[in-house]
N, CA, C and O atoms as a CHARMM CRD file, in Angstrom:
* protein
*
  352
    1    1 UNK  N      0.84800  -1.17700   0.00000 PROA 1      0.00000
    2    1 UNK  CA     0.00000   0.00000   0.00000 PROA 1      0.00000
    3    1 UNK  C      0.89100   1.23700   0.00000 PROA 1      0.00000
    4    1 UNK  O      1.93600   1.25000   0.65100 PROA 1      0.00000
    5    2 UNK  N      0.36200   2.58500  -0.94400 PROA 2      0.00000
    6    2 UNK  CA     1.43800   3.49100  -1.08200 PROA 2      0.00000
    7    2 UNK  C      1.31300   4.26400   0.35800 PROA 2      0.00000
    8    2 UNK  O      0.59100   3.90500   1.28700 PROA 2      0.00000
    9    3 UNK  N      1.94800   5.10100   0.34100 PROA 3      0.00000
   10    3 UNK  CA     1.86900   5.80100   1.66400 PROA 3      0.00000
   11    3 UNK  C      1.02000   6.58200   1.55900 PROA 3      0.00000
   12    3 UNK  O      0.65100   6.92200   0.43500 PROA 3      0.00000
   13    4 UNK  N      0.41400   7.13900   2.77100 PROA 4      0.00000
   14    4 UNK  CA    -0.66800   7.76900   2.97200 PROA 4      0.00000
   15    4 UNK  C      0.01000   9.28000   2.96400 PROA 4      0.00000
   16    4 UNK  O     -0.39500  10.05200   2.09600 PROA 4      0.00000
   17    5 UNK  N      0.96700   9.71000   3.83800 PROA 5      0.00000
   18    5 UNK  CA     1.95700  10.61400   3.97600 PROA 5      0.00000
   19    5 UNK  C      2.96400  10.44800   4.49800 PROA 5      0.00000
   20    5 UNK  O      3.17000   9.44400   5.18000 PROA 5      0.00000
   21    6 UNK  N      4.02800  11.57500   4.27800 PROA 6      0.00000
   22    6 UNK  CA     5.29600  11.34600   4.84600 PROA 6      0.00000
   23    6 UNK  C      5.77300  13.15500   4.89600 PROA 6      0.00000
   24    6 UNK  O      5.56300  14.12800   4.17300 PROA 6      0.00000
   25    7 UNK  N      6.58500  12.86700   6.31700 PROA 7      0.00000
   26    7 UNK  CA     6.97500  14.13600   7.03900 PROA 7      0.00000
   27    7 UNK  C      7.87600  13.80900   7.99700 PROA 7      0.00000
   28    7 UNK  O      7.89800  12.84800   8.76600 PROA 7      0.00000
   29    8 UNK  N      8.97400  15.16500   7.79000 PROA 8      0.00000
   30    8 UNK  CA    10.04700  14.81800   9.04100 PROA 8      0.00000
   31    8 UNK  C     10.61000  13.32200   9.20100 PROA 8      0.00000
   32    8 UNK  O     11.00000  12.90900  10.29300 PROA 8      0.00000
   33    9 UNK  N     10.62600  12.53200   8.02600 PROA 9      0.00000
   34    9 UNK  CA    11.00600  11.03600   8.03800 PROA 9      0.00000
   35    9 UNK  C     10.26600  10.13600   8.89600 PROA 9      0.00000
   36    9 UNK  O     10.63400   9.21800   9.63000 PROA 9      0.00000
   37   10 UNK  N      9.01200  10.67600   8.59500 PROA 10     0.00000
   38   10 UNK  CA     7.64200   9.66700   9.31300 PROA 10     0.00000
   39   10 UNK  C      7.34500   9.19100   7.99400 PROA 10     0.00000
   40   10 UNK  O      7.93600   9.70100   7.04200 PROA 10     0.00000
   41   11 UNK  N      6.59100   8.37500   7.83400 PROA 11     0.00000
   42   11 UNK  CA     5.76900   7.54600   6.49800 PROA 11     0.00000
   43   11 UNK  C      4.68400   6.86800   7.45800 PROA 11     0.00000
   44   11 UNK  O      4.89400   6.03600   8.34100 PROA 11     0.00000
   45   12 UNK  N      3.54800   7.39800   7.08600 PROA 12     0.00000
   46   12 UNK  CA     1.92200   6.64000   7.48300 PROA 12     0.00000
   47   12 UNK  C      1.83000   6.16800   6.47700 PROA 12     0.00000
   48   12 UNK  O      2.19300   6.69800   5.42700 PROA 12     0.00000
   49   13 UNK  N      1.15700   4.70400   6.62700 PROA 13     0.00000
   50   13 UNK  CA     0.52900   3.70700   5.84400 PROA 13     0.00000
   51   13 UNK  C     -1.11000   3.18600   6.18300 PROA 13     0.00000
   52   13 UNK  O     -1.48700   3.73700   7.21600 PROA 13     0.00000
   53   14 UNK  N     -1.75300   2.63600   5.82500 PROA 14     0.00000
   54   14 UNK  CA    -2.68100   2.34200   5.83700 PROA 14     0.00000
   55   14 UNK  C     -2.80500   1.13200   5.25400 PROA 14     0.00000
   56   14 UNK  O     -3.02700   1.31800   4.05800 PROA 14     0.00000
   57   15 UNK  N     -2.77100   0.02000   5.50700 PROA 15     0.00000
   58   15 UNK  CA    -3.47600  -1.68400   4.89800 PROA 15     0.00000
   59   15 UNK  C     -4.75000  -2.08700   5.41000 PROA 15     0.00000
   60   15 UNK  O     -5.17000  -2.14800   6.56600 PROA 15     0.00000
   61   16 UNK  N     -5.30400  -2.36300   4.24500 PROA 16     0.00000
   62   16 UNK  CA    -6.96600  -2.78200   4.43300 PROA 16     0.00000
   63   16 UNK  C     -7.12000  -3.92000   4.51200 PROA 16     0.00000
   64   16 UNK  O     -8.28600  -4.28300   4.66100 PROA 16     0.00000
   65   17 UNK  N     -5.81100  -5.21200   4.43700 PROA 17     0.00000
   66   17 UNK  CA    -6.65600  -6.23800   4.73700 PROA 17     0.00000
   67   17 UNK  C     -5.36400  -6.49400   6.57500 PROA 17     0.00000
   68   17 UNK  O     -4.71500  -7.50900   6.82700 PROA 17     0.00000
   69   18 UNK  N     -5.39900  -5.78600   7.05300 PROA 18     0.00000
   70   18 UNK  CA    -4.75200  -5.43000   8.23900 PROA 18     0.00000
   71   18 UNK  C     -6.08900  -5.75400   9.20300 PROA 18     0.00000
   72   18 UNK  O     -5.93600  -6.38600  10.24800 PROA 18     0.00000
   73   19 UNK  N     -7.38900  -5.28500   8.78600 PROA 19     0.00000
   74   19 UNK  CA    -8.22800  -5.68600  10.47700 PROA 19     0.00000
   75   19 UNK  C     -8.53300  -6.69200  10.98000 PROA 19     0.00000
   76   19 UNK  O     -9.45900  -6.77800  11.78600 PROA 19     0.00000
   77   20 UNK  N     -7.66200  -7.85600  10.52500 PROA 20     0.00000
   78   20 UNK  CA    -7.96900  -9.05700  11.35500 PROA 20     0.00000
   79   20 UNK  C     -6.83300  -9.12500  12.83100 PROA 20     0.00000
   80   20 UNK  O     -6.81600  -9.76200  13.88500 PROA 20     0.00000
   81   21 UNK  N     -6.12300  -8.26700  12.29200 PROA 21     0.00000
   82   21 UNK  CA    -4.78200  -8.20300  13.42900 PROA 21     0.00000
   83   21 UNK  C     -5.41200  -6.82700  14.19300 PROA 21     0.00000
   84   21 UNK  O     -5.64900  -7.00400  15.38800 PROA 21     0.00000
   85   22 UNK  N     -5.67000  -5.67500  13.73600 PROA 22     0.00000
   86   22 UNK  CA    -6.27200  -4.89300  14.83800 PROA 22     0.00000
   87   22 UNK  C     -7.66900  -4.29100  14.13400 PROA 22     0.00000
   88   22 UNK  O     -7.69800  -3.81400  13.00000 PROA 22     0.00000
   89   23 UNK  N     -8.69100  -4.39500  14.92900 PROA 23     0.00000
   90   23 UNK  CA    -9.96800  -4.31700  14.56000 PROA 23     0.00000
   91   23 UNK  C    -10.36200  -2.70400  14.41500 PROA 23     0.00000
   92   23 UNK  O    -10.98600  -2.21700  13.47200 PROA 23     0.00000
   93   24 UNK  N     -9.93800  -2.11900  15.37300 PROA 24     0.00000
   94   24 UNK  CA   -10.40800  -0.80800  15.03200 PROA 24     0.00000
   95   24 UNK  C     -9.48900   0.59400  14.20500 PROA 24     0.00000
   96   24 UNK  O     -8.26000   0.60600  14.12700 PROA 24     0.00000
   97   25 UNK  N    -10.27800   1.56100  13.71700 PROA 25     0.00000
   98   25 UNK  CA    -9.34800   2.00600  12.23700 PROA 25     0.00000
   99   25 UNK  C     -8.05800   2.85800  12.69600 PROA 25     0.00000
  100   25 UNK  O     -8.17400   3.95400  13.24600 PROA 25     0.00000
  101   26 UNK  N     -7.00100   2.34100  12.45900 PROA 26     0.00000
  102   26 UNK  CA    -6.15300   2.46900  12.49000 PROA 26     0.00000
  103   26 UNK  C     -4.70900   3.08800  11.41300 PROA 26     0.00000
  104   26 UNK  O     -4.97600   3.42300  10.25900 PROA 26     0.00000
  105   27 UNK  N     -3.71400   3.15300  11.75900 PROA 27     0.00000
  106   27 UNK  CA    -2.80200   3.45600  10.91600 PROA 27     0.00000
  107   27 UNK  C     -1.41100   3.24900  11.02400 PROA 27     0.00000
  108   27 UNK  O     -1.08500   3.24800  12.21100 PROA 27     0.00000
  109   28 UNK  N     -0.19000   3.02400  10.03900 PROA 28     0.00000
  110   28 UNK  CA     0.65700   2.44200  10.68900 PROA 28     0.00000
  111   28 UNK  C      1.72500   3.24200  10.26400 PROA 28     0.00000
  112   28 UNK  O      1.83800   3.47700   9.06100 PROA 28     0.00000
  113   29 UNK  N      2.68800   3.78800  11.23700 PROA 29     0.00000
  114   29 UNK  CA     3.79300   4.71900  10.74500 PROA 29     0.00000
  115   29 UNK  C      5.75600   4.36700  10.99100 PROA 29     0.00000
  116   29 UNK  O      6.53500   3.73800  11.70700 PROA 29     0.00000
  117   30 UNK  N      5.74300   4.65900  10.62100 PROA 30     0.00000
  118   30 UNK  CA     7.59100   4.03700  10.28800 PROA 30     0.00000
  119   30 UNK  C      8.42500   5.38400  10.84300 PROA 30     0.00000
  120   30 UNK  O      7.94800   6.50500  11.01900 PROA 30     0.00000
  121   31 UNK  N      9.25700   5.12300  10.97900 PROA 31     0.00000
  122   31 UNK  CA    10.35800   6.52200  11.46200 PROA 31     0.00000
  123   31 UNK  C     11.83000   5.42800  11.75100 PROA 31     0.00000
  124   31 UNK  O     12.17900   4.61700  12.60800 PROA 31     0.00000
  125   32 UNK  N     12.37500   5.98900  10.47400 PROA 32     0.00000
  126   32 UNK  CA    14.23700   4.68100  10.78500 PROA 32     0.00000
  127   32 UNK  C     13.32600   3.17300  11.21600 PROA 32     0.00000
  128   32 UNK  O     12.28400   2.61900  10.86600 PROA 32     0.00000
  129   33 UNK  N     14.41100   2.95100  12.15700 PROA 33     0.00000
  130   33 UNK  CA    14.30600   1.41700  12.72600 PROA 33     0.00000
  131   33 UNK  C     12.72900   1.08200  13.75200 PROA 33     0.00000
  132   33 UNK  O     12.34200  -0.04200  14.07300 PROA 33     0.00000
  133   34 UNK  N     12.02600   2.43700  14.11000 PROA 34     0.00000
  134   34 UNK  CA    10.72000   2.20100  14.52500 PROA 34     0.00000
  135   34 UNK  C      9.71000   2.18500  14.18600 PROA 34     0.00000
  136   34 UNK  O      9.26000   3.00000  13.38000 PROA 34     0.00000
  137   35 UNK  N      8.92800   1.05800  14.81100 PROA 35     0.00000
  138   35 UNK  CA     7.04200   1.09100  13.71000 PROA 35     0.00000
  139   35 UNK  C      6.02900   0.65500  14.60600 PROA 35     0.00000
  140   35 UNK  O      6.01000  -0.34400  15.32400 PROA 35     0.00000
  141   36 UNK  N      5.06300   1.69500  14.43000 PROA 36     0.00000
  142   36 UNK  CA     4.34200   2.01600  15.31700 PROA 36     0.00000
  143   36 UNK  C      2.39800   1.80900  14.64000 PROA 36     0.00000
  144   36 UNK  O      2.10600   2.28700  13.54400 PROA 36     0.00000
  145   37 UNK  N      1.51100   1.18900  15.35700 PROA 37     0.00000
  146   37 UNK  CA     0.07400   0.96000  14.78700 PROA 37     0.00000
  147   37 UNK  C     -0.50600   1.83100  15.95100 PROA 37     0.00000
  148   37 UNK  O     -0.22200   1.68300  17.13900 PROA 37     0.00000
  149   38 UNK  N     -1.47000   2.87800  15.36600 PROA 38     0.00000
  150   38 UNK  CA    -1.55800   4.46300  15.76500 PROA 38     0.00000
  151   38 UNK  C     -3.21200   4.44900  15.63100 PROA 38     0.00000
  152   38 UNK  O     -3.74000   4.34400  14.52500 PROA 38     0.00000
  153   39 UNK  N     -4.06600   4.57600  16.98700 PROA 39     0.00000
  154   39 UNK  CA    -5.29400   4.76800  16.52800 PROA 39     0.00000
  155   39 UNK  C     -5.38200   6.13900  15.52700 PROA 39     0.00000
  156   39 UNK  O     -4.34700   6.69600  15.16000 PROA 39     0.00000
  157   40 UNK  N     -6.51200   6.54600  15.19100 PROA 40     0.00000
  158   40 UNK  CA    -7.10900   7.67000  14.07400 PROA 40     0.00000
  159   40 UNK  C     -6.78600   8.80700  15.41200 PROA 40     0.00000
  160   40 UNK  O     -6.03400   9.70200  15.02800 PROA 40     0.00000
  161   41 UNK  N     -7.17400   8.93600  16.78600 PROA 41     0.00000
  162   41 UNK  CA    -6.70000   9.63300  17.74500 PROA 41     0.00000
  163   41 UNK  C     -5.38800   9.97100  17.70300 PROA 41     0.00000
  164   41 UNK  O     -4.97200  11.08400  18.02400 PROA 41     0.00000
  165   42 UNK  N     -4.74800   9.11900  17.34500 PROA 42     0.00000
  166   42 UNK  CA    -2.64000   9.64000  17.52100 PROA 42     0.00000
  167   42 UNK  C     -2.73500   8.73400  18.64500 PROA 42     0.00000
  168   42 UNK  O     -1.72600   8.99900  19.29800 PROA 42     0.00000
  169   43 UNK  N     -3.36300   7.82000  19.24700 PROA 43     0.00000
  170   43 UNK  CA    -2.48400   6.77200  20.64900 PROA 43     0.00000
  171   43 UNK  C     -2.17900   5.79900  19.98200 PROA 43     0.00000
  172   43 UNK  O     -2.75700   5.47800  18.94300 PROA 43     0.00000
  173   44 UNK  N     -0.98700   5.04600  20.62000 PROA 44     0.00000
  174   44 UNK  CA    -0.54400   4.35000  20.08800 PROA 44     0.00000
  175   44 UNK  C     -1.18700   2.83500  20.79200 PROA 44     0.00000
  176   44 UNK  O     -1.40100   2.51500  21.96100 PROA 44     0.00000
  177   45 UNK  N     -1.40500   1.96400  19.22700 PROA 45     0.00000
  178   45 UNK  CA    -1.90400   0.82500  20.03900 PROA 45     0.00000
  179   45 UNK  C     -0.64200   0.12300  19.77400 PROA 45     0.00000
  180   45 UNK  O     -0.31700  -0.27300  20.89400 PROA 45     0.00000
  181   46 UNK  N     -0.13600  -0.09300  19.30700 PROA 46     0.00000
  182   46 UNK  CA     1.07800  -1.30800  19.23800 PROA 46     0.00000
  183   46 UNK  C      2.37000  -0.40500  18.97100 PROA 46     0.00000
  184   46 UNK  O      2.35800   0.72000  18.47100 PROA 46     0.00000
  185   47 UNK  N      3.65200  -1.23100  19.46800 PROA 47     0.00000
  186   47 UNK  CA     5.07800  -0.95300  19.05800 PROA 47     0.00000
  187   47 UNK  C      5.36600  -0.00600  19.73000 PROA 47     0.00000
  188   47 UNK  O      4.72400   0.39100  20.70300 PROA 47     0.00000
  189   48 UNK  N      6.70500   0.62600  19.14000 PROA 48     0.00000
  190   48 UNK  CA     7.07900   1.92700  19.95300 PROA 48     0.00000
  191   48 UNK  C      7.44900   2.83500  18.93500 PROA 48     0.00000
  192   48 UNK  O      7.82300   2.55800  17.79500 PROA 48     0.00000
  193   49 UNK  N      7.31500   3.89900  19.43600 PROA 49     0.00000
  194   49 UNK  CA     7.99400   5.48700  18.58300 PROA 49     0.00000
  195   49 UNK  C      8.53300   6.49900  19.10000 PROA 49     0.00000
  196   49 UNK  O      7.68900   7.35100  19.37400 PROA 49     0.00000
  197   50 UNK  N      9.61300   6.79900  19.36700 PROA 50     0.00000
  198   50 UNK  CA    10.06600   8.23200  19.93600 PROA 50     0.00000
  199   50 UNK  C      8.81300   9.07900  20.07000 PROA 50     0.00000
  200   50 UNK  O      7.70400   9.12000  19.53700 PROA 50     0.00000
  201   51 UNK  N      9.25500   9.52100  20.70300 PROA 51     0.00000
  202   51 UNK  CA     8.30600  10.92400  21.71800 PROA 51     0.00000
  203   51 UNK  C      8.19200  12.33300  21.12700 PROA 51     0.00000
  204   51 UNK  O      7.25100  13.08600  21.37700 PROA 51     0.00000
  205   52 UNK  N      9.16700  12.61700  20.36500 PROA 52     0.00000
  206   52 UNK  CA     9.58600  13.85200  19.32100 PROA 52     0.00000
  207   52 UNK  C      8.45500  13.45300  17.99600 PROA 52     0.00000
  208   52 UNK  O      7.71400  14.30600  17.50600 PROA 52     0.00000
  209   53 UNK  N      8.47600  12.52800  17.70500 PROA 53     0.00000
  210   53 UNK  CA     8.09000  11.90100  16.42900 PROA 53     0.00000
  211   53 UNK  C      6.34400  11.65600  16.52600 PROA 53     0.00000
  212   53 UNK  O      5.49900  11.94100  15.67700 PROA 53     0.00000
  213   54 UNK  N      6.14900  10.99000  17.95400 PROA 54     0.00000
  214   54 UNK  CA     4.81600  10.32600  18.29500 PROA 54     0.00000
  215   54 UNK  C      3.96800  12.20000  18.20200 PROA 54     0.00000
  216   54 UNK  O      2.85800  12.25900  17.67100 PROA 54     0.00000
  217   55 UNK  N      4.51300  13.32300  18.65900 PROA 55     0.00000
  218   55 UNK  CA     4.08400  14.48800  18.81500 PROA 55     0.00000
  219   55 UNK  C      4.01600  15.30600  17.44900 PROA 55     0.00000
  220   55 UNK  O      3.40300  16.36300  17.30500 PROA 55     0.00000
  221   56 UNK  N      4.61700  14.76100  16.64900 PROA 56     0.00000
  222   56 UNK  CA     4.48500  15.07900  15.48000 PROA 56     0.00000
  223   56 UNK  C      3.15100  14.40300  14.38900 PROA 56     0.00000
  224   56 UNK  O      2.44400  15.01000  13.58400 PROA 56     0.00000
  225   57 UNK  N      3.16900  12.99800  14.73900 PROA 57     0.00000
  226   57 UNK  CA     1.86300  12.23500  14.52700 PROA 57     0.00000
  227   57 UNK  C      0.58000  12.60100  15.30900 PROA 57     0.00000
  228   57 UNK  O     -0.47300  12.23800  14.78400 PROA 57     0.00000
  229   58 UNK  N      0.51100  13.21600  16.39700 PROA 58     0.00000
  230   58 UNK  CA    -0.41300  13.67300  16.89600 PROA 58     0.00000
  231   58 UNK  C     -1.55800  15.05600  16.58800 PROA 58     0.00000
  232   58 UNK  O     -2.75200  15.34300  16.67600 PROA 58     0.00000
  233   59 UNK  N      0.29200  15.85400  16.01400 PROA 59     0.00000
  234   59 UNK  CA    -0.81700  17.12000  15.65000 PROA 59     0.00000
  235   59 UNK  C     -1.27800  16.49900  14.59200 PROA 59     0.00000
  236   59 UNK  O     -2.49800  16.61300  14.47300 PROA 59     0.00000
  237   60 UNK  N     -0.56200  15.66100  13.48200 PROA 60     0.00000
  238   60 UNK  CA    -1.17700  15.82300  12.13500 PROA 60     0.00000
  239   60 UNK  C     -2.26400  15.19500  12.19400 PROA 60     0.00000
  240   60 UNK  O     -2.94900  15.20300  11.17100 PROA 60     0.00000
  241   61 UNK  N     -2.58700  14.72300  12.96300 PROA 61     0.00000
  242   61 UNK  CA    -3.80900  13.55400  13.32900 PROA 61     0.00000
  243   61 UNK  C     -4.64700  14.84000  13.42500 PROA 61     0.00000
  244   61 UNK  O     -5.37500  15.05100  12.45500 PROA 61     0.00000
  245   62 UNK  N     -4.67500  15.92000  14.63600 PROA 62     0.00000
  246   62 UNK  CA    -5.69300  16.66200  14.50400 PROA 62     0.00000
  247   62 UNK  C     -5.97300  17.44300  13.45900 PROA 62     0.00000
  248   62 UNK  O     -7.14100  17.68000  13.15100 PROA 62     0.00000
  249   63 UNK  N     -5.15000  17.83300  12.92700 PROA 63     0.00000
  250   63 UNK  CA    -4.77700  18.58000  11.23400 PROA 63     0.00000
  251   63 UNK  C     -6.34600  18.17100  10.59900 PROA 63     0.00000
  252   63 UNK  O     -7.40800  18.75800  10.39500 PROA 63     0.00000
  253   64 UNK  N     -5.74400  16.68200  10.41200 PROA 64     0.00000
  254   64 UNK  CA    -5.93000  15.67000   8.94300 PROA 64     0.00000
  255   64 UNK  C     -6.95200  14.65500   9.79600 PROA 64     0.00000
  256   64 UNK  O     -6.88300  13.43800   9.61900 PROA 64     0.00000
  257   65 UNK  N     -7.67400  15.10200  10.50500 PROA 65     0.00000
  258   65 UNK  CA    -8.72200  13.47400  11.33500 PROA 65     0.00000
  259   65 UNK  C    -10.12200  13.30900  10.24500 PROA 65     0.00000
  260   65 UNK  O    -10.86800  12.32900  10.24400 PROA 65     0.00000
  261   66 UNK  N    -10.22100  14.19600   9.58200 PROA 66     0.00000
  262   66 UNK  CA   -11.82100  14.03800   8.79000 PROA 66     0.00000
  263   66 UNK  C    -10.93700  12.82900   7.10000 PROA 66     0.00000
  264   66 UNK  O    -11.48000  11.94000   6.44400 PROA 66     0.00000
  265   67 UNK  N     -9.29200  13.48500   6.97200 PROA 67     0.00000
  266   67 UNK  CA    -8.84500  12.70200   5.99000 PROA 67     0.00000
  267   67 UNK  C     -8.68100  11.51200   5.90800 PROA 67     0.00000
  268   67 UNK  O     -8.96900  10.78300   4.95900 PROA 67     0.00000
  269   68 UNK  N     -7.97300  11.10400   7.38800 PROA 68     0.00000
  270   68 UNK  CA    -7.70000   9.85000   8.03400 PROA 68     0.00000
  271   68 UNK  C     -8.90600   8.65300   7.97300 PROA 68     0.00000
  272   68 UNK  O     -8.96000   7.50000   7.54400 PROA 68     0.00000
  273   69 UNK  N    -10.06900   9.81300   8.81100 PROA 69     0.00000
  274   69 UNK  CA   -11.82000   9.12000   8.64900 PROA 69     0.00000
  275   69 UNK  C    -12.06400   8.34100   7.48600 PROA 69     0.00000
  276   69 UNK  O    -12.38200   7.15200   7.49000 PROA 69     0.00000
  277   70 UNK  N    -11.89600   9.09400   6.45000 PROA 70     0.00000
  278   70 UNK  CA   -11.97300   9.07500   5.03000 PROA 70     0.00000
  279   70 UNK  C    -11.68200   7.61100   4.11900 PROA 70     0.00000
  280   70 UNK  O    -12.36900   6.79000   3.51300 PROA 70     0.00000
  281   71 UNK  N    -10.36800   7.80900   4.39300 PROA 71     0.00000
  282   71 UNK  CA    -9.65500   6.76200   3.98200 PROA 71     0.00000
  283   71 UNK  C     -9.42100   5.42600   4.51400 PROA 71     0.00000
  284   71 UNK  O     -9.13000   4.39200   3.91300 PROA 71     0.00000
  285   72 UNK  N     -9.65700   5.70800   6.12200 PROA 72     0.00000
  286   72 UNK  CA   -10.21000   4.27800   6.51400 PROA 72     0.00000
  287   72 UNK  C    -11.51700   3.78600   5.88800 PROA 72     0.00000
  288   72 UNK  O    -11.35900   2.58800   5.65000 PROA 72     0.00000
  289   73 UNK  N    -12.37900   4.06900   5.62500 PROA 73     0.00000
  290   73 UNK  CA   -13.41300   4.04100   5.41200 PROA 73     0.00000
  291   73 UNK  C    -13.33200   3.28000   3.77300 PROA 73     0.00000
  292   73 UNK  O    -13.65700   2.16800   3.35700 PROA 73     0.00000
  293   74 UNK  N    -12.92700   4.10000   3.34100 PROA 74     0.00000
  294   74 UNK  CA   -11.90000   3.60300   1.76300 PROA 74     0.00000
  295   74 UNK  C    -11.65700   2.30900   1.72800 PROA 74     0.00000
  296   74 UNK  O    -12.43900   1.46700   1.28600 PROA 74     0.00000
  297   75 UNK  N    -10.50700   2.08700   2.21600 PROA 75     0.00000
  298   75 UNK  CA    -9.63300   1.22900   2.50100 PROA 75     0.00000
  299   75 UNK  C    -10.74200   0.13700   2.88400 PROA 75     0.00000
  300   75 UNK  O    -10.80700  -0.55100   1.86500 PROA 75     0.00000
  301   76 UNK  N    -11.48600  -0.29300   3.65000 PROA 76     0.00000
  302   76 UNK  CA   -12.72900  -0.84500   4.29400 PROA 76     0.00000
  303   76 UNK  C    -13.45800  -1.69500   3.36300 PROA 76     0.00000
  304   76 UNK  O    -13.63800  -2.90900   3.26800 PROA 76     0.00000
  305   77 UNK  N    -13.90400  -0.42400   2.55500 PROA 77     0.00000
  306   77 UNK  CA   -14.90600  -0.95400   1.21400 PROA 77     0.00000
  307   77 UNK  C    -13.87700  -1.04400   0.03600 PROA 77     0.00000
  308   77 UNK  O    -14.22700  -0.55800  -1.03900 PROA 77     0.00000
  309   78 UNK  N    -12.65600  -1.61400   0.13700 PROA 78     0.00000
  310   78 UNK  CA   -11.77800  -1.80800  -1.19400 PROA 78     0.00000
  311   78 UNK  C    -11.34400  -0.57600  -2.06900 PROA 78     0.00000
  312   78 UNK  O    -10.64800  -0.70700  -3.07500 PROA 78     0.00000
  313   79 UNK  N    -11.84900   0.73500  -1.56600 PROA 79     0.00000
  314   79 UNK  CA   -11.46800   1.99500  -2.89100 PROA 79     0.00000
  315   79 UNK  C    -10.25500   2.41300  -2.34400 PROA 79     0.00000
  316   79 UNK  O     -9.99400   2.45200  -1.14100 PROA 79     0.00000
  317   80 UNK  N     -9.40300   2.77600  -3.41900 PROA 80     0.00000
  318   80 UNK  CA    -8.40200   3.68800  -3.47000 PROA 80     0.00000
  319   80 UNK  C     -8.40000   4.83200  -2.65800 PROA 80     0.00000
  320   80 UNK  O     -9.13900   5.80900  -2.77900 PROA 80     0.00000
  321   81 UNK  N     -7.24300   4.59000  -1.55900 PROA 81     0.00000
  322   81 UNK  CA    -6.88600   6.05400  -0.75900 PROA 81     0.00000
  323   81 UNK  C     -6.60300   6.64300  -1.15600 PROA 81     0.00000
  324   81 UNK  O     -6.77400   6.49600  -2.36600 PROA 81     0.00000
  325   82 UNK  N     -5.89900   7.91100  -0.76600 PROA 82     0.00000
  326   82 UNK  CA    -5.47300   8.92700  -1.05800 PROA 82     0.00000
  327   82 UNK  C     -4.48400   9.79900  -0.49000 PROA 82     0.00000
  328   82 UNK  O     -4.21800   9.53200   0.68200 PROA 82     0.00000
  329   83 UNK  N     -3.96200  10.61600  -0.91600 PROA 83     0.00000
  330   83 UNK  CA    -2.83200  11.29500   0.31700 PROA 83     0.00000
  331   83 UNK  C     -3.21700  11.80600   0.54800 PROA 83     0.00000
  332   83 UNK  O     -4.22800  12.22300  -0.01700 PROA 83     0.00000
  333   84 UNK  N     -2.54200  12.40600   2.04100 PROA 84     0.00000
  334   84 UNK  CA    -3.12100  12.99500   2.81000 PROA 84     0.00000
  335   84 UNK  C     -1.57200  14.64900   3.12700 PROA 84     0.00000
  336   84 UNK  O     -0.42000  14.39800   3.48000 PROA 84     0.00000
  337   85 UNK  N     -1.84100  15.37200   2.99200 PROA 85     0.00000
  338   85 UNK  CA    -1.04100  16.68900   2.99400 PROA 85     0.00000
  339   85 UNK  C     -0.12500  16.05000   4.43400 PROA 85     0.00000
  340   85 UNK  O     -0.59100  15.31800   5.30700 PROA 85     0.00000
  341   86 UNK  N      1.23900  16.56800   4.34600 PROA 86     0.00000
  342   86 UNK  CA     2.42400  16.46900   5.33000 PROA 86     0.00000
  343   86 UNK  C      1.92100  17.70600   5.98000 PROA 86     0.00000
  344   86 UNK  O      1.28900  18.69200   5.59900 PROA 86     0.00000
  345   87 UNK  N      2.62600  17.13600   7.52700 PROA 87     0.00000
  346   87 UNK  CA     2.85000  17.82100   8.57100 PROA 87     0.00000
  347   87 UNK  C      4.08600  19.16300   8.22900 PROA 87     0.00000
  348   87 UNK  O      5.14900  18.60200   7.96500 PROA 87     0.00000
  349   88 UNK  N      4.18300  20.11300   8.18700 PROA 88     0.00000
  350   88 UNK  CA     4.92300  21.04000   7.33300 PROA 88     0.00000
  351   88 UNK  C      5.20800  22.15600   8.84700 PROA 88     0.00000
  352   88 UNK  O      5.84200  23.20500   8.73100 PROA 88     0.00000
């Protein structure tokens, strides 16, 4: 799946056939050697992420939460996501 966005050497992803491993809509972000599964809120349900980085996923979460909505939703019923504007 392409990336959803990328900022400050974050990359969010999104996989739709991912909800058998976590049920509610979610998202999954990379930074170097860490990877992290991120409710649509910015908490983190699985893995770990620096603290600099996790605060950076947080605002964009509030930024971008109707985009995020969106595309889970997408992703769900099989359609093509979309990007979503970087944290800038």
């Amino acid at each position: 799946m392409p990336a959803l966005s990328t900022f400050f050497g974050i990359q969010i992803r999104m996989y739709w056939e991912d909800t058998d491993r976590h049920k509610s809509p979610h998202f999954h972000a990379r930074y170097g050697e860490y990877e992290a599964v991120f409710a649509l809120n910015g908490k983190i349900i699985e893995g770990k992420f620096p603290h600099k980085q996790t605060a950076y996923i947080r605002k964009w979460v509030l930024l971008y939460e109707n985009e995020l909505v969106l595309n889970w939703s997408y992703a769900m019923t099989g359609k093509q996501t979309f990007k979503i504007k970087p944290l800038r």
